[in-house]
Structure formats: C-alpha cells, structure tokens
C-alpha positions in Angstrom: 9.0 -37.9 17.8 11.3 -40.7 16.7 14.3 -40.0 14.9 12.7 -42.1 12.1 9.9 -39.4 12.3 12.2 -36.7 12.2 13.8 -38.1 9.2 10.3 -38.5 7.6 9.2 -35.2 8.3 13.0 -33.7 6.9 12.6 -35.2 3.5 9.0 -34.3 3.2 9.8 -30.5 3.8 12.5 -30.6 1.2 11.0 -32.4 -1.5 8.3 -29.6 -0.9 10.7 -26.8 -0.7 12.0 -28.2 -4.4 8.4 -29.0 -5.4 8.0 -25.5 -5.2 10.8 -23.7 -5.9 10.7 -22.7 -9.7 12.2 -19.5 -12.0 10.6 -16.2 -12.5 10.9 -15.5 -16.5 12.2 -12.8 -17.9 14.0 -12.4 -14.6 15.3 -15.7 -13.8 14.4 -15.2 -10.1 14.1 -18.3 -7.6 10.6 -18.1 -5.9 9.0 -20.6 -3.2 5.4 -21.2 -4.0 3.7 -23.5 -1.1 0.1 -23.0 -2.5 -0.8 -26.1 -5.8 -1.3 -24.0 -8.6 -4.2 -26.3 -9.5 -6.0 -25.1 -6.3 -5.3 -21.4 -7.0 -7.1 -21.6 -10.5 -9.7 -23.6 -9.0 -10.5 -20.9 -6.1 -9.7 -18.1 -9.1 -12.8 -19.1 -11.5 -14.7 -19.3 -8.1 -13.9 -16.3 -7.0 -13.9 -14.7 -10.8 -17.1 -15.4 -11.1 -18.6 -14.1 -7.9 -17.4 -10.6 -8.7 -18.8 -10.2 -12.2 -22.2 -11.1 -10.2 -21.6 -8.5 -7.7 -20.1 -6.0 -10.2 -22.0 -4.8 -13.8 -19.8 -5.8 -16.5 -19.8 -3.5 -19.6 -21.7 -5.5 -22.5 -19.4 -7.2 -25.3 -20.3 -4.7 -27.6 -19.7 -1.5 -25.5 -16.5 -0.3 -27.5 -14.2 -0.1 -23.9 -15.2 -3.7 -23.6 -13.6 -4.2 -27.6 -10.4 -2.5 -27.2 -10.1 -4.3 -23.9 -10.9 -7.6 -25.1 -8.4 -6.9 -28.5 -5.4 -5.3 -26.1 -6.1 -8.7 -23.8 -5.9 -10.9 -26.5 -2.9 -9.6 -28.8 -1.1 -9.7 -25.1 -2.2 -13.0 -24.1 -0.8 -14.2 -27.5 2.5 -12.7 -27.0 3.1 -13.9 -23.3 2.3 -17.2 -24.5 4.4 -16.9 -27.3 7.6 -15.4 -25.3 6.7 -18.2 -22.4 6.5 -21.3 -25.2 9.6 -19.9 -27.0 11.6 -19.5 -23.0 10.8 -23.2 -21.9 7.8 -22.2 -19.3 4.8 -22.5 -21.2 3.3 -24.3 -18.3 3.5 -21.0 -16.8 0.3 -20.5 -19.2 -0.7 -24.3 -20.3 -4.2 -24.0 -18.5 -5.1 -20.7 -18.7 -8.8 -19.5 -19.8 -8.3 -16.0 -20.9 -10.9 -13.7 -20.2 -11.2 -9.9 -20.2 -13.8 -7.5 -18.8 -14.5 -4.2 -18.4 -16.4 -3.3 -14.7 -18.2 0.3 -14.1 -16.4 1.3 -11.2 -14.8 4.9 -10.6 -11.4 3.2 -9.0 -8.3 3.7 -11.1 -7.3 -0.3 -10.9 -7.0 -3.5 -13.1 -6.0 -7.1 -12.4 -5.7 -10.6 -13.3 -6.5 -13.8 -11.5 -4.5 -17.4 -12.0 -5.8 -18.6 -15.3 -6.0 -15.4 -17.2 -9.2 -13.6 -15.3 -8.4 -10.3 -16.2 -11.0 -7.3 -14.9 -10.3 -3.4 -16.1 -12.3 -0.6 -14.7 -13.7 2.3 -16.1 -11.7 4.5 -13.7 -8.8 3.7 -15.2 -9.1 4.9 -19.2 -9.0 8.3 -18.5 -5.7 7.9 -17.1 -4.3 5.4 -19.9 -5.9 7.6 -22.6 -4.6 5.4 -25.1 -4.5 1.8 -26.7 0.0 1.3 -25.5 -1.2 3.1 -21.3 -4.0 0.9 -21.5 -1.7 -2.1 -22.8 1.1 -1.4 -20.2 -1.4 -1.8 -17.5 -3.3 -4.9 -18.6 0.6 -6.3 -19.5 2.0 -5.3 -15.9 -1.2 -7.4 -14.3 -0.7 -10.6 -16.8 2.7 -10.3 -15.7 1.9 -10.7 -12.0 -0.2 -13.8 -12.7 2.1 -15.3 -14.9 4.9 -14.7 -12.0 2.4 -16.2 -9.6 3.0 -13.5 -7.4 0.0 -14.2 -5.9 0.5 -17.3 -5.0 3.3 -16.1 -2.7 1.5 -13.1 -1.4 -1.2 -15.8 -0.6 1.5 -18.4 0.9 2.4 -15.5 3.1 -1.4 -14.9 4.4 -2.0 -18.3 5.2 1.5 -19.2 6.9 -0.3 -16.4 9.3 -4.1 -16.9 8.9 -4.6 -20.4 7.8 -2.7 -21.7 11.9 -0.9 -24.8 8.9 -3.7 -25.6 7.2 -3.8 -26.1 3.7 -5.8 -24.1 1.0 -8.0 -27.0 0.4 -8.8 -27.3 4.6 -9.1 -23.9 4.9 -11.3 -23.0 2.1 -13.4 -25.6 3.8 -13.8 -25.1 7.2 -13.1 -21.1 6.7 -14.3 -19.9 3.1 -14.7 -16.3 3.9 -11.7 -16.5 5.6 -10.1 -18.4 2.2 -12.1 -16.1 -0.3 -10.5 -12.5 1.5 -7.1 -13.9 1.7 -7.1 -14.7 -2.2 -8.2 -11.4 -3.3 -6.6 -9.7 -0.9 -3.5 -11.5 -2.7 -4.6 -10.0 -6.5 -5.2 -6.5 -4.8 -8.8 -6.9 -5.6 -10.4 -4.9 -2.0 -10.1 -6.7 1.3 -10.0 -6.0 4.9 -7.0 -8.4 6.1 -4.1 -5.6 5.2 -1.6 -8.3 3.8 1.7 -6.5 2.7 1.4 -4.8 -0.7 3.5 -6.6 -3.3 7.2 -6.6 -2.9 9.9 -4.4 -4.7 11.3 -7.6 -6.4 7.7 -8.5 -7.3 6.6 -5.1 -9.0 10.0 -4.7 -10.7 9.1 -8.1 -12.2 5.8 -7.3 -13.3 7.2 -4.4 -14.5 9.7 -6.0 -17.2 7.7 -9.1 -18.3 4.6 -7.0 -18.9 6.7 -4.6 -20.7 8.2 -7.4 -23.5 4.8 -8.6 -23.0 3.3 -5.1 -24.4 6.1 -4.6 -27.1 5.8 -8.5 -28.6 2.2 -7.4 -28.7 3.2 -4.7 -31.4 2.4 -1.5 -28.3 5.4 0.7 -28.0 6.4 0.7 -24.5 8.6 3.7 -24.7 5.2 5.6 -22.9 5.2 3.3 -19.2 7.5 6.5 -18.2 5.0 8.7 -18.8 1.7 6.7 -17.9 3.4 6.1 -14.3 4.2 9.8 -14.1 0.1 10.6 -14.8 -0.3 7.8 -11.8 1.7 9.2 -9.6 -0.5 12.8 -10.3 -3.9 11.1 -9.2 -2.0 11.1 -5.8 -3.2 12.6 -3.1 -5.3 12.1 0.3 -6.4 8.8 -1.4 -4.1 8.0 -4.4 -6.0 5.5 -7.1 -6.5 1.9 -6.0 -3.9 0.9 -8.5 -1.3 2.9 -6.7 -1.8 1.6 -3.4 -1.0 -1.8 -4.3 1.3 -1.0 -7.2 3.3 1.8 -5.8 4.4 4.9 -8.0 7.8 6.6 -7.6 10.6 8.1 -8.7 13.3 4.9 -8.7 10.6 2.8 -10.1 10.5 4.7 -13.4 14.3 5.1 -13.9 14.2 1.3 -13.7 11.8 1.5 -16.4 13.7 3.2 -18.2 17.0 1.3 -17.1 14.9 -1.7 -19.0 14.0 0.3 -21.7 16.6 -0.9 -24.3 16.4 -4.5 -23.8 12.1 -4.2 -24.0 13.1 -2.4 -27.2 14.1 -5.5 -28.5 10.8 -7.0 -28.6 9.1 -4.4 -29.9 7.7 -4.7 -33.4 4.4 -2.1 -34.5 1.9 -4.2 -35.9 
C-alpha cells in the first residue's frame, strides 16, 4: 500500500470514528457506534415483525395489552420530551412506537431501534403494579434510546461479520445477521454475545428512571421491584435477569440516583 493509500485509509477511519462517536443522555457518556442507525431500524421492523408472527400477541382489547399500551405511551411522551428539551431528539426523530403484550411464561421485556417494544406475560406477576411495570418498560426504552444495541451489535460483528458491513452481511448471511441483532436486544439467541456492560445497565437504569418519573410513575419502588427480581433467582433466574443482572451494588446505585430522578417526578 502507498503512503497515499495509507493516508486515504487514515482519514477514512477517523472521519468514521467521529461519525460515530456521539453522547449518551442523561449520562453524557462518549460511545462508538460503527453500525448506521438507519440500517438498524431497517433490520428492527424486519425482525419486529417476524416475532409477533411466530409469537401470539395479546389482542388490543385484552386489558394487559391497555395498561401496556397507556404505560408505553405516557413513557414514550416523556423520553421524547426530556430528549427534545436536552438537544438529542434525533435520539427519537424516527421512531414508530409500538407496544405489545406476548403470552410467554419468561419474566422479560424489550425494545427494538424505532420504539418496538414487546412485554410478556411472565413478567406482571412480578411488576404487580402500573410504576414496576413502568420501571421495566422505562429501563428497556432507555437501552434503545442509548443504542446500546448498536454497540453490543458492533461488537458481534467485529467478530462474526470477518469486516463486513451490516448491509453485506445481512445479505450474503441473514440468519447469521438476524441472530446477531437479537442476540443484541436480549431477545433468545444461540451466539452467547456478552450480556450488556456495567456502564450500559447503569445507563439504562437512570434514563429509564427520569423516563418513568416525567411520565408521572413514582420511581421511589425500582429498589424494591429489583429486590422481587433478584428472588425469582435460582437454578434458572428470569430471562430478564440473565441479561439485566440483579444485585446488591446495582440497587444502592439506584438509590444513589434516587434524589436527582426525584426531580422529574410529578403524579399525574
């Protein structure tokens, strides 16, 4: 390679590095996303709408499907809010918010780029109420408006994809493409990717609770909620655990954050 090339190839990897170098909010942290947001959102309706195909979706007027859809939507509001009001509404600009409630035993939840949020039955009996059930849904908004995915997915294909792009490999490898993005969302996969990080949870866990309090749901019960997790534990603790890990230090951070989530919190 020339030193012309070399020069070439230099200033192409920065201008990517600042391409995709952006801000967490809430937390202000600097992340490096490699993967076009447009093409995650693209792959996320795809692959959005092959689960509800494979997986029976409560009716709209099954009352769990209601107080889904209301909690999703009173959130949504206030995320979008909080972003437009912070200077990253583009965090949310083309997001399709939609919320559904899937018959499945597992105690999980999550959301896809572009607001594809799925909730399972599993998991009421353990929020038991309306501000458990928000704190959930908030903490999994919060990952997709952090695109956390999109660096858990990076990750993946820096080993899977061999330097392809998303757009090659969802080509020439779909199943390949379609286990590394879900695996990314926690949403069941065979690949074993790392759970998401410390940084990445503790995230989740502060936006989605100002998320949950600007949505007028009193977040002074995560402590609690995670407590009633961390007791499904045992020789196979709840889906939502093994990606979203339960312990002591993460709910004295909680409640470290506490006060400041306070300050968003208004009962409607």
């Amino acid at each position: 390679m020339t030193d012309n090339a070399i020069r070439a190839t230099a200033i192409v990897l920065v201008l990517a590095f600042m391409a995709g170098c952006s801000k967490v909010p809430i937390t202000g942290r600097r992340q490096l996303n490699l993967l076009p947001e447009s093409e995650m959102m693209s792959m996320s309706l795809t692959q959005y709408q092959q689960f509800l195909k494979e997986n029976k979706a409560l009716p709209d007027s099954d009352p769990r499907s209601q107080t889904v859809k209301q909690i999703g939507e009173r959130l949504a509001a206030a995320a979008t809010k909080y972003l437009k009001a912070n200077g990253a509404a583009d965090r949310v600009a083309d997001f399709q918010w939609e919320f559904h409630v899937v018959d499945d035993p597992q105690v999980n939840a999550w959301c896809m780029p572009g607001g594809k949020v799925v909730v399972y039955t599993g998991l009421l009996p353990v929020t038991k109420d309306d501000a458990s059930l928000a704190l959930v849904m908030g903490h999994e908004i919060a990952h997709a408006i952090a695109r956390h995915g999109n660096e858990r997915m990076s990750q993946g294909m820096a080993v899977q994809g061999a330097g392809m792009t998303l757009q090659v490999l969802a080509s020439e490898k779909p199943s390949l493409a379609g286990d590394l993005f879900l695996q990314s969302f926690g949403i069941g996969s065979q690949l074993g990717l790392l759970a998401y990080g410390r940084k990445q949870e503790s995230e989740a866990d502060k936006m989605g609770l100002v998320f949950m309090a600007m949505g007028g749901y009193d977040p002074r019960g995560a402590p609690a909620f995670w407590e009633r997790m961390a007791a499904q534990g045992g020789p196979k603790p709840p889906e939502l655990l093994s990606t979203h890990p339960s312990d002591e230090r993460r709910i004295a951070d909680i409640k470290a954050y506490m006060p400041e989530a306070m300050k968003f919190y208004h009962p409607q």
